[in-house]
N, C-alpha and C positions, 0 to 999 in steps of 0.2 A: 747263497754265498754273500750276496751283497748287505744282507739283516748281518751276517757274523761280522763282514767287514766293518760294516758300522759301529759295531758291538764293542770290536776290539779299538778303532779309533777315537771312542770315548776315552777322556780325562779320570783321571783316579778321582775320586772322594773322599780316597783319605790318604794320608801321608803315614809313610815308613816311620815306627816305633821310634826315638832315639836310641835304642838300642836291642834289637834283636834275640839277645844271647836269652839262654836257657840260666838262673844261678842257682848256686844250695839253699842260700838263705836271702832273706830280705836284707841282710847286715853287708851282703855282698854288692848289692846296688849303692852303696855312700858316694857320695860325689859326684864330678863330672855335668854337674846342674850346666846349665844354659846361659849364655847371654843374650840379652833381649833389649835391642835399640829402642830408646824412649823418641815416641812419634816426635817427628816434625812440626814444630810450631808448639809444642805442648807449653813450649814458655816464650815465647817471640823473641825474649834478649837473651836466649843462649845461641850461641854461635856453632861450639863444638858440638862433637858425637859424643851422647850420655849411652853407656852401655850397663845393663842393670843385671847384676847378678843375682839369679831368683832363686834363692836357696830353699822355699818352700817349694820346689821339685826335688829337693833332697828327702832322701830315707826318715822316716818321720815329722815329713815336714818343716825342717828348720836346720841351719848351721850347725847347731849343738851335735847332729848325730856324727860331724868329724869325728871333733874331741872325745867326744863318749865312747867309739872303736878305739881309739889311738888308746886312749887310757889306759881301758879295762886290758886291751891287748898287751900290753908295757906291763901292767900291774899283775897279769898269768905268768908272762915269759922272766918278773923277776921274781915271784912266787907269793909277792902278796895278795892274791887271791888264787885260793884252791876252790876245787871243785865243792859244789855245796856251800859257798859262803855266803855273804852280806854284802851288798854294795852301800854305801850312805852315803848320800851328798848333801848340799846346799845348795839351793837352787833357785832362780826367779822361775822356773818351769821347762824351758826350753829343753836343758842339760838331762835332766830329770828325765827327761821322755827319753830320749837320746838313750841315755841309762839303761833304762829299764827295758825299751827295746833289746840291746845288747844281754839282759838281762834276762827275758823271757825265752829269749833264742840258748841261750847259754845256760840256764839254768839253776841262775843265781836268785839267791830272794831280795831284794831292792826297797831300801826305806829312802825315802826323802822328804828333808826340812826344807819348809818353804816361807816368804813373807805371808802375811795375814791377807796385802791387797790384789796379790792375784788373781788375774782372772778364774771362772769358774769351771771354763772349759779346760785350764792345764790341769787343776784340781782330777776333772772326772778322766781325761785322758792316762794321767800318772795310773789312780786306781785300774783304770782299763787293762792295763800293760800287767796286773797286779800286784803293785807296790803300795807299802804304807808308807800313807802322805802325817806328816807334821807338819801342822801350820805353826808361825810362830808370830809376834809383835814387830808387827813392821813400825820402823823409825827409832829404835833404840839404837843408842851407840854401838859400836864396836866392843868396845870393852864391855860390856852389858852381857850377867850371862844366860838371856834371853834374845839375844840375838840370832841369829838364824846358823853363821857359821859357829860362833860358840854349843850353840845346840846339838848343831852335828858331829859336833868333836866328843862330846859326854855320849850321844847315842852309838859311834865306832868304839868308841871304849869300853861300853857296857855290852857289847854282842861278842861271844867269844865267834874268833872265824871273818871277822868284818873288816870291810876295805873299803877306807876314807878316801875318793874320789880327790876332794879336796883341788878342783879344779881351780879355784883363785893363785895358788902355789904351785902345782903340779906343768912341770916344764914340756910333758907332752900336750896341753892344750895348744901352747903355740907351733910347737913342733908338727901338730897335726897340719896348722894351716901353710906351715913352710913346704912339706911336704904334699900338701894337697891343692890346695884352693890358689896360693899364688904360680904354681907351674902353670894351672887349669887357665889361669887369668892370662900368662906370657902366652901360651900356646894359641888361645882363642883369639885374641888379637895381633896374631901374626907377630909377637916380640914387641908389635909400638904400641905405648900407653903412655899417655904424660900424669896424668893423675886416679890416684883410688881415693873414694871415701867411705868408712865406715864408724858403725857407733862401735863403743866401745863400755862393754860391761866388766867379763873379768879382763880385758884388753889383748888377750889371748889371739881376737880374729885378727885385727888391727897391724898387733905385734908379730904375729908369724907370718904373714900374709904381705907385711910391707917387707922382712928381712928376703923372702923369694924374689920381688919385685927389684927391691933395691941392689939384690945381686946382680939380675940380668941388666940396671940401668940406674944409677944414682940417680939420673936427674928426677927419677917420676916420683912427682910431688905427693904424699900422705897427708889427709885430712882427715881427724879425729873428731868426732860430734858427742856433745854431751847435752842432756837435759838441765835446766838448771835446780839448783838444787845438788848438783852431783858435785866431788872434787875435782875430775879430771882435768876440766878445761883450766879451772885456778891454777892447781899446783903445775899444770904445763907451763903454764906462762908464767908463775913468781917462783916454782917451789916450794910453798907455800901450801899446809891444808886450809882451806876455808872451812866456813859455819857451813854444814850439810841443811838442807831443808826438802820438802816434800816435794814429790811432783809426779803423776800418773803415769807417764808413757813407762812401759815393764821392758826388763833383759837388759838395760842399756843404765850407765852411770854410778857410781858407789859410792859410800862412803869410807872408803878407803880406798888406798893404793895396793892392791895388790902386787904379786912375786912374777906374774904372769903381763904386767902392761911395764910396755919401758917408752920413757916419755924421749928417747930419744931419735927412735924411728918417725915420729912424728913429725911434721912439717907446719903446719896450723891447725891451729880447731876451732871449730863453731859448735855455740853455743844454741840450739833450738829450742822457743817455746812450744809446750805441750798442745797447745791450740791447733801453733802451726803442723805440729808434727800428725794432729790427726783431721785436720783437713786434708793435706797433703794423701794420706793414706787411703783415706772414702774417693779422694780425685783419682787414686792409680786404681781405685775396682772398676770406678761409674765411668772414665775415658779410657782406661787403657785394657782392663780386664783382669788386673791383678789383683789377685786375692791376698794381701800380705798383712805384715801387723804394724804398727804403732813405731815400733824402733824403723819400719821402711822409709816409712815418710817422715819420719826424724830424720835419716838418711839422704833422705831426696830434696830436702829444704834443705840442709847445708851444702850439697854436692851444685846447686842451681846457683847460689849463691857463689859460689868458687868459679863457677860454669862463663860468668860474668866477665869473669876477667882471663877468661881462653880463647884464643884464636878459631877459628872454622875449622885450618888443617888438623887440630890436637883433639885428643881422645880423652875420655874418663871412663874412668868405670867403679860404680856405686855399686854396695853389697847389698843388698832386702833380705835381712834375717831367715826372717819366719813367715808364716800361712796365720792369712786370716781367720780362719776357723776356731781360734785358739781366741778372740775374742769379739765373739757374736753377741757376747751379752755385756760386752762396753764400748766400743769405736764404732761399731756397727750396729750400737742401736741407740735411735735416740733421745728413748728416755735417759740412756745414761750420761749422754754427752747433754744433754740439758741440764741435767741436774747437775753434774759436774761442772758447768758454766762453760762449755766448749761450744755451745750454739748461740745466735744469740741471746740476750736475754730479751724480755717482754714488759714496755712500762706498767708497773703497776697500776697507776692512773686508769690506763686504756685496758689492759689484759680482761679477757672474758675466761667465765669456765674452761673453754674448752683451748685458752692457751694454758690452761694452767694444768687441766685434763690430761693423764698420760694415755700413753698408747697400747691402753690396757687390752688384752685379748679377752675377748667377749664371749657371750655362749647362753641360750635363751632356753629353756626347757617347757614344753609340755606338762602336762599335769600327768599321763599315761608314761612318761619316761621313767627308768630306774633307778635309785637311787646309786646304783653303781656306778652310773654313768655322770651323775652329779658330782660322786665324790672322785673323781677323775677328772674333770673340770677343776674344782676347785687343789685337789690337791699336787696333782702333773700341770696346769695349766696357770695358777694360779688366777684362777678367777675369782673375784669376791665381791659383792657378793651375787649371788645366782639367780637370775631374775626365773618365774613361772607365771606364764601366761596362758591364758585359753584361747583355742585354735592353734594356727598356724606358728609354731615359733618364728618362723623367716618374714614374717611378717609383723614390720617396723610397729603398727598402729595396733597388734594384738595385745586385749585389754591384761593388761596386765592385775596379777591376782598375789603375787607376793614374792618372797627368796625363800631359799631355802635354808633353813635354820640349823646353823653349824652348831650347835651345844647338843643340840636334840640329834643331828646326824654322826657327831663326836660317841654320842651314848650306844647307840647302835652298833657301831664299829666295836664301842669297848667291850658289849655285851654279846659281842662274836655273831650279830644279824646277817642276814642273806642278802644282802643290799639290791641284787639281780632282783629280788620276791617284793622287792618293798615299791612304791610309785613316790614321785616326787611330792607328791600333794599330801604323803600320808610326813612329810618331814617340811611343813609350809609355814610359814612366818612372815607377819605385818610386812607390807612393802614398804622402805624407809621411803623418805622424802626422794622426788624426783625434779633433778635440776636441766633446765632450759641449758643448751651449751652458749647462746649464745647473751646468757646474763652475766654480770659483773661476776668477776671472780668470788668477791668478796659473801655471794650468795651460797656457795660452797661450804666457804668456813664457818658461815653461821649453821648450814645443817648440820656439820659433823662437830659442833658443839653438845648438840643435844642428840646427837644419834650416831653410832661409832660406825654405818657405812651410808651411803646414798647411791643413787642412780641416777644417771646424765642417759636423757632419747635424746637419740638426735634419726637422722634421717634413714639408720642402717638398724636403728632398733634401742636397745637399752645396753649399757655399757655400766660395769660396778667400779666402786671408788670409795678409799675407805679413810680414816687418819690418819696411818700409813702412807698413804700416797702422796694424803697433803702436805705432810711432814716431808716427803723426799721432793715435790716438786714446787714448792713454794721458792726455792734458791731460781725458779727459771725467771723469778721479777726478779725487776728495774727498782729502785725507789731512789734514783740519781735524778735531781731537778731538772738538770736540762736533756732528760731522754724525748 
């Protein structure tokens, strides 16, 4: 008795679900995400309680999947969408998933147009869901009819059956978050809030989420964030559209004013740079454990800044879009942010190979390997080019014997080969030059002048690198005199 007693007066290990319930569908889970106090001290000069609403615990990961129920369910019940039809949106990605979730549950078929700079990971998520994706020329005006909403509107018109989402205009995006997100927001904080901040893409979260708020309490202040480059923050404050220009962080800022942001609910806005907005976001994985995306920490650099000028006793609460996941192969990796110039840079003067080297995945073969296994390397992996060595491949100092010769493994493929039957050695090619990591950069460029790849050993074995690569990571120099 005494082992049982003990047994039972252990502490749990895990914690109750947030929610229990059994549902029909995954469409039925929307909402109701969490708030989550930002640790103590994370900024030493903020005073107030930051309360961060982590909407990648939402039903596909992100805010969008409100909208995307509210929509489609508005758009059945007034009969623009029958069974068997077409959904078509526009979309930076988010919305899109949203979509087409509602979509695969429901039964609809789902096209979406999207910018050309999106990540890759909404890109393969969309098709996941099975929806066809249209990429379209990111940076064209509005009026442009290449634009992406332009796009969308000629693709609902040419589906007979098809229903144009048309979220930038469609009064139930905001309505969703009147209805959803700002009660979730009143109830969670017990009624007292002095300030929210969010970014603002089709201004939809912003705008339905400050009209809930502002009913239970005019005074609680809204804070709008924009990237620059976007209109929002200009025409808030003059009226005025500004000159649009470029800028990285996705889902957040436009080029136009849509039907769906009303610049009057608004209270201030801050303007964040790109930089700031993804250092901030790699801080909320590596200290706090959040996995979120690019518009968060856009989010959290203006909210800290606002934070400055609040009392201890007063509250905020910041929105965090989306889930990290959605861009593993930009913010979260830093070849990209190098190259993007979001790290810092590297004086030229000083820079060696191996700052200039990206963080290429590697992969060493045997002479006995197959070449099926090669061309899985290079073609899921991209690795190039593919060093073969004799002996031990895991072993840094194994003399090396050559790569393997992509024309000659191209021919195989086209001629329908066994590539399991074939060895790496029977598809072997001159080993290019091999560069020291730890010689001037400028050694690099002179190999892949006369040779289109080379090979950096360093102490984990031989790593490929081609003129490609030097072309994408030569922006990581400095050539500023006084670096």
């Amino acid at each position: 008795m005494i082992g049982r007693d003990l047994y039972l007066m252990k502490p749990s290990l895990t914690r109750p679900p947030r929610s229990s319930h059994t549902f029909e569908t995954i469409l039925d889970t929307i909402g109701g995400t969490p708030l989550i106090r930002l640790p103590e001290g994370f900024d030493p000069k903020v005073r107030c309680e930051v309360l961060l609403k982590v909407e990648a615990m939402n039903a596909s990961g992100c805010v969008k999947s409100r909208i995307s129920l509210r929509m489609v369910e508005a758009a059945e019940e007034s009969g623009q969408l029958q069974p068997g039809g077409t959904i078509v949106e526009s979309t930076s990605g988010n919305t899109g998933v949203g979509l087409c979730m509602a979509a695969a549950v429901k039964g609809y078929r789902a096209v979406i147009i999207m910018p050309d700079k999106m990540s890759r990971e909404k890109v393969d998520m969309l098709k996941a869901f099975g929806a066809e994706v249209i990429l379209t020329t990111t940076g064209v005006p509005p009026e442009h009819p290449d634009h992406y909403l332009n796009v969308a509107k000629r693709v609902a018109e040419s589906i007979p059956g098809a229903w144009h989402a048309d979220q930038f205009e469609n009064p139930e995006n905001p309505n969703a978050h009147y209805l959803t997100t700002g009660p979730e927001i009143v109830q969670a904080c017990d009624g007292r809030l002095d300030a929210f901040v969010g970014g603002c893409g089709t201004g939809g979260t912003v705008h339905g989420t400050a009209r809930a708020l502002k009913e239970h309490d005019p005074n609680i202040k809204i804070i709008g964030v924009d990237p620059p480059g976007s209109v929002y923050a200009h025409y808030w404050e003059t009226g005025e559209l500004p000159e649009t220009g470029p800028y990285a962080v996705e889902g957040v800022g436009d080029d136009m004013i849509p039907g769906t942001w009303k610049r009057e609910v608004i209270d201030a806005y801050e303007v964040v740079q790109d930089v700031e907005s993804f250092a901030m976001t790699r801080r909320l994985a590596s200290e706090c454990g959040l996995f979120v995306g690019g518009s968060s920490g856009m989010a959290l650099v203006a909210a800290l800044r606002h934070a400055y000028t609040m009392n201890e006793d007063e509250r905020m609460v910041v929105l965090l879009p989306d889930s990290g996941n959605r861009y593993l192969s930009k913010i979260y990796s830093n070849d990209w942010m190098k190259d993007g110039g979001f790290l810092p840079q590297v004086p030229a003067t000083q820079a060696t190979v191996a700052d200039l080297a990206r963080d290429r995945p590697r992969a060493t073969l045997r002479t006995t390997d197959d070449l099926a296994t090669a061309y899985k390397h290079i073609a899921d992996r991209d690795v190039d080019p593919v060093p073969i060595v004799a002996g031990d491949p895991d072993d840094p100092k194994a003399k090396l014997l050559g790569i393997i010769d992509n024309e000659k493994l191209a021919r195989h493929l086209a001629a329908g080969l066994d590539l399991e039957a074939l060895q790496a050695d029977s598809c072997l090619a001159p080993a290019p030059p091999v560069i020291d990591p730890a010689a001037h950069w400028g050694a690099l460029q002179e190999a892949l002048q006369e040779h289109p790849c080379a090979l950096i050993q360093d102490t984990k074995g031989y790593v490929g690198y081609t003129r490609r690569d030097l072309l994408r990571s030569l922006a990581r120099l400095s050539h500023h005199s006084d670096d």
